[in-house]
C-alpha positions, 0 to 999 in steps of 0.5 A: 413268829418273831425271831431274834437273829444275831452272828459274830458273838465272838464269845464277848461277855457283853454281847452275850448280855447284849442277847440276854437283854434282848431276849427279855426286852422284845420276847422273840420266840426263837434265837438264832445265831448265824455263827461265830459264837466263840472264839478260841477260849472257853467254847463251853460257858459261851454255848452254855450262856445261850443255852441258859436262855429261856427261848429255843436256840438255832446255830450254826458253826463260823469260822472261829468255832472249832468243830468241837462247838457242834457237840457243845451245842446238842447238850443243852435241850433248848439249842440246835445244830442246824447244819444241813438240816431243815428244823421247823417251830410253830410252822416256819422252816429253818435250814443251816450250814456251818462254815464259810469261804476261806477269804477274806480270813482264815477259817476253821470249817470251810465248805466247798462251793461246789458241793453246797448247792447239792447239799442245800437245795433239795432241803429249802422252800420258798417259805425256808430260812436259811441260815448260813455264816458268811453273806451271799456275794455282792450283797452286805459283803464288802471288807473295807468298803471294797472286797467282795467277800460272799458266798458265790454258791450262797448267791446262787441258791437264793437265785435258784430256791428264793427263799424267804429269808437268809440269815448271815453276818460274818462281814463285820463291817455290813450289818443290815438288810437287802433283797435278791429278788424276794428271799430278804437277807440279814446280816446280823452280826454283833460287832461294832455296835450292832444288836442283831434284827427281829424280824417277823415272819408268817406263812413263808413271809416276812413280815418286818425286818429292823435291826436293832441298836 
């Protein structure tokens, strides 16, 4: 399965062309968008320009998507809510979560740490991807070069369930990729000139990982 993985769309007209292109240039056979897809304004016609997209679409809510999003992602017949779900295509397993921590920004969906690992774990296998807004802690999480600004539980799970992949983006400033033992994670956030990552996954495994430009 090829997947295309992009956060932080921020409801950009031109990032939303940056998907379209990309969907047609590499043909991924999913799109997943680890959160932050609007922001503030007109939540319907950026959930509406995914949901045009000739792929399925697997989501979960950022910090800047108000509650309401969830509802807008379920009307359209190609896109999915993937909080605290497990959602399988053509064999590969995808479990979500909206939200993120409080810190570094002001957040409109939290989730409390504590509660995390036992809504999440019981639903993630080696061969899951797991798709979450914010990074796990100390990896591709540093604001300004500095502040840790991840996921302690996040960090925790992948210990624990090593998952194949986790997908994430909200630090702007860290798109890329890095292991924790072997559960690969992506940060595929948009901004400051990013294009999101394809990766290539089969049986549990990641295959290929690159992010693109």
């Amino acid at each position: 399965m090829r997947i295309y993985a992009v956060a932080d769309i921020h409801g950009r007209a031109d990032r939303m062309a940056l998907i379209r292109d990309n969907v047609e240039r590499h043909r991924p056979d999913v799109l997943v968008v680890a959160g932050d897809i609007t922001h503030r304004a007109a939540p319907r016609s950026a959930i509406a320009s995914l949901g045009d997209l000739p792929l399925p679409v697997l989501a979960v809510r950022g910090n800047a998507d108000r509650a309401g999003v969830e509802g807008l992602i379920e009307e359209h017949p190609g896109m999915h809510s993937l909080h605290l779900k497990e959602i399988s295509l053509d064999g590969v397993d995808f479990v979500g979560v909206h939200g993120t921590i409080p810190l570094p920004f002001r957040s409109r969906v939290c989730f409390r740490e504590k509660a995390l690992r036992e809504l999440i774990e019981p639903l993630l296998k080696e061969t899951s991807v797991l798709v979450a807004h914010p990074p796990p802690l100390g990896v591709l999480d540093e604001v300004l070069g500095r502040l840790h600004a991840g996921s302690r539980a996040l960090l925790e799970i992948i210990r624990s369930r090593q998952p194949a992949l986790l997908l994430c983006g909200h630090i702007h400033e860290r798109p890329g990729s890095a292991r924790v033992g072997r559960t690969l994670v992506v940060n595929c956030n948009l901004a400051r000139r990013g294009a999101g990552a394809l990766i290539e996954i089969e049986k549990g495994e990641v295959l290929n990982a690159r992010m693109l430009e």
